[in-house]
DRENGU-268640 format. One record per residue (C-alpha): y, z, x. Coordinates in steps of 0.25 Angstrom, whole numbers, plus 5000, padded with zeros to 4 digits. Layout:
BEGIN
PADO   north     up   east
PADO       Y      Z      X
...
! end
This chain:
BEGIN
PADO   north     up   east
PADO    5272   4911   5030
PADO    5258   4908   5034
PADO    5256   4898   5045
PADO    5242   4888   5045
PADO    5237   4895   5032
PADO    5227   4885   5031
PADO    5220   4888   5042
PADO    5214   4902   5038
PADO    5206   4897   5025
PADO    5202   4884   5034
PADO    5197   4892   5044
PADO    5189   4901   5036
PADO    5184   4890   5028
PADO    5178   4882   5043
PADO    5172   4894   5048
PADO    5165   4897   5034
PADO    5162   4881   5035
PADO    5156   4883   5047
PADO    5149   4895   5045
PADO    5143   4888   5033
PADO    5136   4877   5042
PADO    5132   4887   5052
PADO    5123   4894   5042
PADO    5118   4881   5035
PADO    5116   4875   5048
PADO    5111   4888   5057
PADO    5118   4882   5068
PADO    5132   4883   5073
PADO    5134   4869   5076
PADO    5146   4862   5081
PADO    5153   4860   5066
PADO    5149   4876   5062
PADO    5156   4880   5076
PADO    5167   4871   5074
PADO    5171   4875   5059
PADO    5169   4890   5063
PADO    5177   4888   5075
PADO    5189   4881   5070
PADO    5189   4890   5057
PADO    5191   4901   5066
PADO    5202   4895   5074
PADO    5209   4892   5060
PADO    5209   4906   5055
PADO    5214   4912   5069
PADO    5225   4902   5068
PADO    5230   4907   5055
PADO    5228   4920   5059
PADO    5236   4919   5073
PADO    5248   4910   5064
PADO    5250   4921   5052
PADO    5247   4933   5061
PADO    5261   4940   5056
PADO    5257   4937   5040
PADO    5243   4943   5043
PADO    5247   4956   5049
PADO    5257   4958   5037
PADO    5247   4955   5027
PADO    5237   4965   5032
PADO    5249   4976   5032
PADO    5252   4975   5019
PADO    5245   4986   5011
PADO    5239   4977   5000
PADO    5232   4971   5012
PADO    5225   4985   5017
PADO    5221   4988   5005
PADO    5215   4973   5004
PADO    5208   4975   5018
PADO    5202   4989   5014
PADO    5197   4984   5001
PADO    5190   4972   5011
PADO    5187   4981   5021
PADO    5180   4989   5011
PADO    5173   4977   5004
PADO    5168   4972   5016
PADO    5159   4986   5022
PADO    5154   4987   5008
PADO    5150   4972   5009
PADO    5144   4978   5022
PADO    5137   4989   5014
PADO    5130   4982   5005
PADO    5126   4970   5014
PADO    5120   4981   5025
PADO    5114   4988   5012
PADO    5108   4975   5008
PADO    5103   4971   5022
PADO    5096   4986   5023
PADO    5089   4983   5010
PADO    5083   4970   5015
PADO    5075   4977   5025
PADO    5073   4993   5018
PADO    5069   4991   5005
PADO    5067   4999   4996
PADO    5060   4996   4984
PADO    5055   5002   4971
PADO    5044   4997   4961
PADO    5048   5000   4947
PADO    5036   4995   4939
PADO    5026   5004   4934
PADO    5014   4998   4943
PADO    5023   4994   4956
PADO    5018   4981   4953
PADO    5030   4975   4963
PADO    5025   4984   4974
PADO    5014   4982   4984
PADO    5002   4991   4983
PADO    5000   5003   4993
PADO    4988   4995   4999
PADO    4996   4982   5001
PADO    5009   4991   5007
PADO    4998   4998   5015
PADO    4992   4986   5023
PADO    5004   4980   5026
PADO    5011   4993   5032
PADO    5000   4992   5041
PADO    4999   4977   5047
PADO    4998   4978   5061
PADO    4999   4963   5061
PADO    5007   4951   5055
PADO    5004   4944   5042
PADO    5010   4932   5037
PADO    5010   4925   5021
PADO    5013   4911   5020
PADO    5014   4910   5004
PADO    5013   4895   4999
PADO    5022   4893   4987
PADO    5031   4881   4983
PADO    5044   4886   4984
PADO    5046   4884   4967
PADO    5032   4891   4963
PADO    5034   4902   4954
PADO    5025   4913   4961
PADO    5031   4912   4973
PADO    5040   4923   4970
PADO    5030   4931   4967
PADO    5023   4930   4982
PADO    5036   4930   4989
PADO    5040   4946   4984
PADO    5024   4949   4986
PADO    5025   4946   5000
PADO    5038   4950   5003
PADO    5033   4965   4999
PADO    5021   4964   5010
PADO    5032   4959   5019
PADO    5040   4973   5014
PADO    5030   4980   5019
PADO    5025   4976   5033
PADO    5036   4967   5043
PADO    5022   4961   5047
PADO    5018   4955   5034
PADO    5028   4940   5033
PADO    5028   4930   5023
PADO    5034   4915   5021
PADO    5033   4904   5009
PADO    5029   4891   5013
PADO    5033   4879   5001
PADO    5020   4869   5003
PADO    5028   4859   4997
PADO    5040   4860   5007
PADO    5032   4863   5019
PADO    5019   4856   5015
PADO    5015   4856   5031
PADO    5016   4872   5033
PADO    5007   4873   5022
PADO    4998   4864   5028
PADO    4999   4871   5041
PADO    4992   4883   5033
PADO    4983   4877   5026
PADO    4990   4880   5012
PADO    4987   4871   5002
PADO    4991   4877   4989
PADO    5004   4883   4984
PADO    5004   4898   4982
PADO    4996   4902   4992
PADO    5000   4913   5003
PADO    4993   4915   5016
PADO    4992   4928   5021
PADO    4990   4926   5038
PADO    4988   4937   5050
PADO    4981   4936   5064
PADO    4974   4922   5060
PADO    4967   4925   5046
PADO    4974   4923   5034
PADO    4972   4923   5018
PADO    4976   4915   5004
PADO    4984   4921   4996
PADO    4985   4913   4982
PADO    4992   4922   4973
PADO    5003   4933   4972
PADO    4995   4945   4972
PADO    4997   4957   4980
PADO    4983   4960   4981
PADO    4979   4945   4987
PADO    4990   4947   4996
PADO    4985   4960   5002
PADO    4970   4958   5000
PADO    4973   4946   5011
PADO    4980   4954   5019
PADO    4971   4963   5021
PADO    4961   4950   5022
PADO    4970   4946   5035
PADO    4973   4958   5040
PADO    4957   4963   5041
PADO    4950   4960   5054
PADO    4937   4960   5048
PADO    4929   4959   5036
PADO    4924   4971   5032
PADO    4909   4972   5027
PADO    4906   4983   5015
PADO    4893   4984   5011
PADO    4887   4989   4999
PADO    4874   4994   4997
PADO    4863   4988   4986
PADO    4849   4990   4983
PADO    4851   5005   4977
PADO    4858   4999   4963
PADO    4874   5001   4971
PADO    4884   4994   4963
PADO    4883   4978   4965
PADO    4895   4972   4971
PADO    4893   4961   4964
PADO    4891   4967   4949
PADO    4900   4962   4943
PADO    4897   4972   4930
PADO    4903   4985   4928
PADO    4896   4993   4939
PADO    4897   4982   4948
PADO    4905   4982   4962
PADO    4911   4969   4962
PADO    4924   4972   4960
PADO    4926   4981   4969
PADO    4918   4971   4980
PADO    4929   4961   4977
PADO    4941   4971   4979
PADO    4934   4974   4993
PADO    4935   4962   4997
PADO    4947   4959   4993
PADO    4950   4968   5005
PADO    4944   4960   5014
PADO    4930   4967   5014
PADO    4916   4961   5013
PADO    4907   4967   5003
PADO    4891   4965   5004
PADO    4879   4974   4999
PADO    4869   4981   5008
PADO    4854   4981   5007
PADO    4851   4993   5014
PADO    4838   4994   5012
PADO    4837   4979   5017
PADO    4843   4980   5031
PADO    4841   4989   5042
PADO    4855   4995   5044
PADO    4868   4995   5037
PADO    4874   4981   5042
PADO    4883   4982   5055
PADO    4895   4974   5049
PADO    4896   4986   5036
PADO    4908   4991   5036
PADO    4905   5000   5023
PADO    4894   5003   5017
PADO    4896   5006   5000
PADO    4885   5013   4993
PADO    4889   5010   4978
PADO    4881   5018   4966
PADO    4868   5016   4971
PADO    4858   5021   4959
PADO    4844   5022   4969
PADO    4844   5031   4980
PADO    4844   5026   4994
PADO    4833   5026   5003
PADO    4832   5034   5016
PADO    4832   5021   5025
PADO    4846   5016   5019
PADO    4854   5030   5022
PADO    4849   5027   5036
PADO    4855   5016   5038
PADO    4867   5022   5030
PADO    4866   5033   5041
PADO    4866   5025   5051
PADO    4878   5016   5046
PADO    4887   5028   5045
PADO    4883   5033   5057
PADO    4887   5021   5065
PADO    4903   5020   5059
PADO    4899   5015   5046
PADO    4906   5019   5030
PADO    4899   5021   5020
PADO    4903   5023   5005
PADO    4895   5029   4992
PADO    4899   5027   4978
PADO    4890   5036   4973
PADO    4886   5038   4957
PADO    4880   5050   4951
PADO    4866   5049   4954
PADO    4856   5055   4961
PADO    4854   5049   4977
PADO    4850   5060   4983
PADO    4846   5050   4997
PADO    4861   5044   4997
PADO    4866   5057   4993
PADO    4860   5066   5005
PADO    4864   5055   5014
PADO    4879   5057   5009
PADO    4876   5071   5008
PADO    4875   5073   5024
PADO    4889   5067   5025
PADO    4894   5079   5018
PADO    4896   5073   5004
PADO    4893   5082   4994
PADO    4888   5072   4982
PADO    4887   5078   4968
PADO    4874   5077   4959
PADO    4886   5075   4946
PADO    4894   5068   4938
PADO    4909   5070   4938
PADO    4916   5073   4925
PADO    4931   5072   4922
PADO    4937   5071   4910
PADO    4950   5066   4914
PADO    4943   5052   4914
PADO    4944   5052   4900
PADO    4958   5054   4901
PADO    4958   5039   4908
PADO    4948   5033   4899
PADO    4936   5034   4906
PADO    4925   5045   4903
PADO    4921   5060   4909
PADO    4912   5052   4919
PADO    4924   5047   4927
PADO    4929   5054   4936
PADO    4943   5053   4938
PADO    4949   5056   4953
PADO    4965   5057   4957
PADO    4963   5066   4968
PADO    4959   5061   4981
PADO    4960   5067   4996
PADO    4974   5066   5000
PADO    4969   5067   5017
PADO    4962   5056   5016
PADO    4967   5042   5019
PADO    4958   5036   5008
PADO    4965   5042   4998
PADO    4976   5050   5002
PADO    4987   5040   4996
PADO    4977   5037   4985
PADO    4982   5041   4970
PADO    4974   5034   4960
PADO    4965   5040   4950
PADO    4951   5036   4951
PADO    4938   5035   4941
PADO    4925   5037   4944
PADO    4914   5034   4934
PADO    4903   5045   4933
PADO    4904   5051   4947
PADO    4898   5062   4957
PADO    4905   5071   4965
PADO    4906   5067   4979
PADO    4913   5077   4988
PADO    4914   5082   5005
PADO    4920   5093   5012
PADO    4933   5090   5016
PADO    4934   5090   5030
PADO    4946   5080   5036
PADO    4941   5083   5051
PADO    4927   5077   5046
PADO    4933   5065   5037
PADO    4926   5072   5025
PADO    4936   5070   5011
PADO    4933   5073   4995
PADO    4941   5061   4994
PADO    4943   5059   4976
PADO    4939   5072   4968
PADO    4941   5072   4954
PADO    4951   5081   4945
PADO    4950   5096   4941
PADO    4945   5091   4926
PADO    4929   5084   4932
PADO    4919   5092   4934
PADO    4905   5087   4941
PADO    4893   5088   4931
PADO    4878   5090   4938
PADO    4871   5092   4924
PADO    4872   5078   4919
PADO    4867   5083   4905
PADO    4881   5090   4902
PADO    4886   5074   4901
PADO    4878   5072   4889
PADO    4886   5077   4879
PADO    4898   5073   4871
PADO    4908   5083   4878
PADO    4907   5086   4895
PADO    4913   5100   4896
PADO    4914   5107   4911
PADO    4903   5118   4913
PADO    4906   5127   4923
PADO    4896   5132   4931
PADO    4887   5119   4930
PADO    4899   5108   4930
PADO    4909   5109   4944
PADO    4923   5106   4943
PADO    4933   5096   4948
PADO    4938   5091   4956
PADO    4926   5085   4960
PADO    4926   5074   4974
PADO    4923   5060   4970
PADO    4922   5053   4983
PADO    4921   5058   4997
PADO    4920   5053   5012
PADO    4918   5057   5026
PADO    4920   5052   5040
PADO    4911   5053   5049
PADO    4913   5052   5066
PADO    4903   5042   5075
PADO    4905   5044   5087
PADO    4903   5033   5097
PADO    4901   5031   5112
PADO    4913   5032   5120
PADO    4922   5020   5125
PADO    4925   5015   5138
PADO    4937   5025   5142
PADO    4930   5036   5136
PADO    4934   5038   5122
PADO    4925   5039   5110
PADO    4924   5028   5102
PADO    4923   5033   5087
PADO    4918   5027   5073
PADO    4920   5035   5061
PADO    4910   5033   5048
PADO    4914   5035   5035
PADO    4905   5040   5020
PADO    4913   5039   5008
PADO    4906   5045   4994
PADO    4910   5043   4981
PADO    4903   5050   4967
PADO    4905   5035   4960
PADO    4903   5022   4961
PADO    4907   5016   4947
PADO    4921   5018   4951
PADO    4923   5005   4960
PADO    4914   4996   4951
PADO    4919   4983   4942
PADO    4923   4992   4931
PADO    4930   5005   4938
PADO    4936   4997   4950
PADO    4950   4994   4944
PADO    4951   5007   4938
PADO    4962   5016   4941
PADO    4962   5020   4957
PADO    4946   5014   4958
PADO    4948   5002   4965
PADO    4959   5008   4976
PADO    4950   5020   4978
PADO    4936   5013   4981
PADO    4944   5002   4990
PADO    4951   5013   4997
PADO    4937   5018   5001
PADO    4932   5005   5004
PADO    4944   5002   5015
PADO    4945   5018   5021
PADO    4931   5016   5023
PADO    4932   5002   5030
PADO    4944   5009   5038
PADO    4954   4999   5031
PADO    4964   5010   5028
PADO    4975   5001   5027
PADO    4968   4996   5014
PADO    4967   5011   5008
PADO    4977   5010   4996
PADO    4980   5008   4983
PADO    4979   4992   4981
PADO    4989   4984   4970
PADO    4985   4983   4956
PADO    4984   4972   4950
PADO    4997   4974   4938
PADO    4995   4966   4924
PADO    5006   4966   4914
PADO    5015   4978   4911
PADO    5021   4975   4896
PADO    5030   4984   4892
PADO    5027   4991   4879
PADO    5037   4995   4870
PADO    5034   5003   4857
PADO    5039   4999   4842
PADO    5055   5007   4845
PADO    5056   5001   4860
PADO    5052   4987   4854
PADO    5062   4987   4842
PADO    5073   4995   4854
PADO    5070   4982   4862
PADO    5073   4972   4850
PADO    5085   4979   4843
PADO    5092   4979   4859
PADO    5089   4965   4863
PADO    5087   4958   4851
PADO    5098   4966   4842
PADO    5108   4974   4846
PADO    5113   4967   4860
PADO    5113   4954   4853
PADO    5122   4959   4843
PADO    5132   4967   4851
PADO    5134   4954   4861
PADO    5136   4945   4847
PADO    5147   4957   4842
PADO    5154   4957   4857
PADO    5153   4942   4857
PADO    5159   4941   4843
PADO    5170   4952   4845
PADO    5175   4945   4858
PADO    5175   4932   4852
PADO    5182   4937   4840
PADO    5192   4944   4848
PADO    5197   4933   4857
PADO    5201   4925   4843
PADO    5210   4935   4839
PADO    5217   4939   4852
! end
């Protein structure tokens, strides 16, 4: 006969009482401590009073069996929860859709495995606003990636004094903070995110400079030729983008950080690749986009760096292939020891182009960096262009693969420190037989864009911003031909319809006549 058997359910149900204020509360007050306490008190007394009736319950073989079946419930309930709790902190995830337009770009993933410092996001968004989803998963993915990288929601209507505090005055906003500066966010882009990252992460404002007077490609044309796309992609990543008189000042401007000669159509003069000369050989980088077209000053200049620049135009008939024409080059081999390009795998297209080639020489930071395929071949007579077919010529024409872009390091050596050391500086010349592929028209095309921003930052020592950036994604409809479409409406539309009204009817039917 079970003595007090009250007490064991009213014990369990105190302490369960007081273990409920205890977490509302976050304090084990006087009232959670008491519940708890005489709870416990309770369920030892049954247990001491019906000592004898437990010890031949548990004897019993119906109960072992109870207990193993328990036992054995309880470490897989210890499984999965230690399976769960592993998951929550190495993940592993997968992007199924065709353009991984839920994972972060290689760029984006790139910069934040490499903060050396903490960066904070303060999104704004009322608690009901439809977009604020949307923000929430994009910054928990850079959070994924870096322990440095933190984020938090602040509701403006619930804590209108915090949002004060920052200065925040309009809903969907997000700050992007770190070391004192910091940048507006205002929709749920990865590529605003990320471009002010790089914004607050950078030190300092670099300054490019591209060259005018000798008919270069505007950075303000807006027409086809015209630069102005590009301009605004570089300063997107936190570049400052001017033009350069040459002829107009007496040396290349101290704050350069890069020089871009782009197309020029006029040679320059002997005075300019002077102060060229001697910008290189104080630190400075330099990058020429050149066109087919004869420069022989520019050229020689280029020359006694050790490029080999070809008096051709590059043919490749694989262009067709993408729609574009013979005259544009298209390049998907690139040096694979060369940090530019050695995780780069997008093709590229260059719009009538000459080779531009170096001996390869690692020691000396001289790289063939693109080359064409094995179906181009470089033509020096530009009268075999004139007719309706281009055929190969061997003997006259060379074959592919043919360099397209080229660069080399050069050493300055500067006096030495104060304990003895030599204090270095490294210049840079990068060459490429095209300038039309990073204008308004060919920018966005295919690997273009990534290729020329990727010389921009190695140039600029901004290696952390080497990579392949996010596309923007459109809509992805989902094509179905005439057999899928009618497929489609005789499953969903038809068939299951009809088999759940038979089973429906069938069951009904059945029940009446039992």
């Amino acid at each position: 006969m079970r003595r007090l058997g009250w007490s064991a359910p009213a014990g369990v149900l105190l302490t369960i009482a007081g273990g409920f204020i205890y977490a509302v509360t976050r304090e084990l007050g006087v009232i959670a401590l008491f519940l708890i306490w005489v709870g416990l008190l309770l369920v030892f007394l049954y247990l001491y009073l019906n000592f004898q009736d437990i010890v031949r319950l548990v004897s019993k073989r119906s109960t072992r069996y109870g207990a193993n079946t328990a036992v054995m419930i309880f470490i897989f309930l210890v499984i999965i929860g230690v399976v769960s709790a592993m998951s929550v902190k190495y993940k592993w995830r997968y992007d199924f859709t065709k353009n991984k337009r839920y994972t972060l770009s290689p760029q984006t993933i790139k910069i934040l495995r490499s903060l050396d410092r903490d960066v904070e996001a303060i999104a704004f968004y009322r608690s009901d606003e439809r977009t604020r989803q949307a923000m929430f998963d994009l910054l928990k993915e850079y959070s994924y990636y870096s322990p440095r990288f933190k984020f938090w929601f602040i509701d403006p209507d619930r804590r209108p004094a915090e949002a004060a505090r920052y200065g925040v005055t309009s809903y969907r906003t997000t700050l992007i903070r770190s070391g004192g500066k910091q940048e507006i966010v205002g929709f749920e882009s990865e590529e605003k995110v990320t471009n002010a990252l790089i914004r607050v992460l950078s030190d300092e404002e670099k300054v490019i400079y591209f060259t005018k007077g000798h008919g270069e490609n505007s950075i303000e044309g807006l027409e086809k030729n015209g630069y102005r796309a590009a301009k605004d992609s570089m300063e997107k990543e936190n570049y400052k983008v001017k033009e350069l008189f040459l002829m107009g000042v007496e040396r290349v401007p101290e704050d350069a950080s890069l020089v871009v000669i782009s197309g020029p159509k006029k040679d320059f003069l002997k005075s300019e690749i002077e102060k060229l000369k001697r910008y290189v050989s104080e630190g400075g980088k330099l990058l020429v986009m050149l066109d087919p077209a004869g420069l022989p000053v520019l050229e020689e200049y280029l020359e006694g760096y050790g490029f080999r620049i070809g008096d051709n135009i590059i043919v490749d008939k694989l262009g067709q292939i993408f729609g574009t024409n013979y005259l544009t080059p298209v390049v998907t081999t690139y040096s694979k020891e060369h940090p530019l390009t050695e995780e780069f795998n997008l093709a590229t297209f260059f719009p009538v182009a000459r080779t531009v080639e170096i001996k390869d020489e690692p020691t000396k930071g001289n790289y063939t960096i693109a080359r064409t395929g094995p179906s181009s071949w470089a033509v020096t007579d530009m009268s075999a262009l004139e007719g309706d077919t281009v055929e190969f010529r061997p003997g006259k024409d060379r074959k592919g693969p043919l360099g397209i872009a080229a660069v080399t390091v050069l050493r300055i050596e500067e006096k030495k420190d104060e304990e003895g050391g030599e204090l270095e500086k490294w210049a840079k010349v990068f060459v490429v037989g095209d300038s039309d592929f990073a204008n308004n028209t060919n920018i966005n095309l295919a690997g273009n864009k990534d290729f020329f921003l990727n010389i921009i930052n190695w140039l600029n020592e901004e290696t952390s911003l080497v990579s392949i950036r996010h596309k923007e994604y459109g809509l992805s409809p989902l094509v179905l031909t005439v057999t899928q479409g009618r497929l489609v409406f005789w499953l969903s539309v038809v068939i299951v319809p009809s088999v759940v009204v038979v089973v429906g009817i069938g069951v009904l039917m059945r029940r009446r006549w039992s």
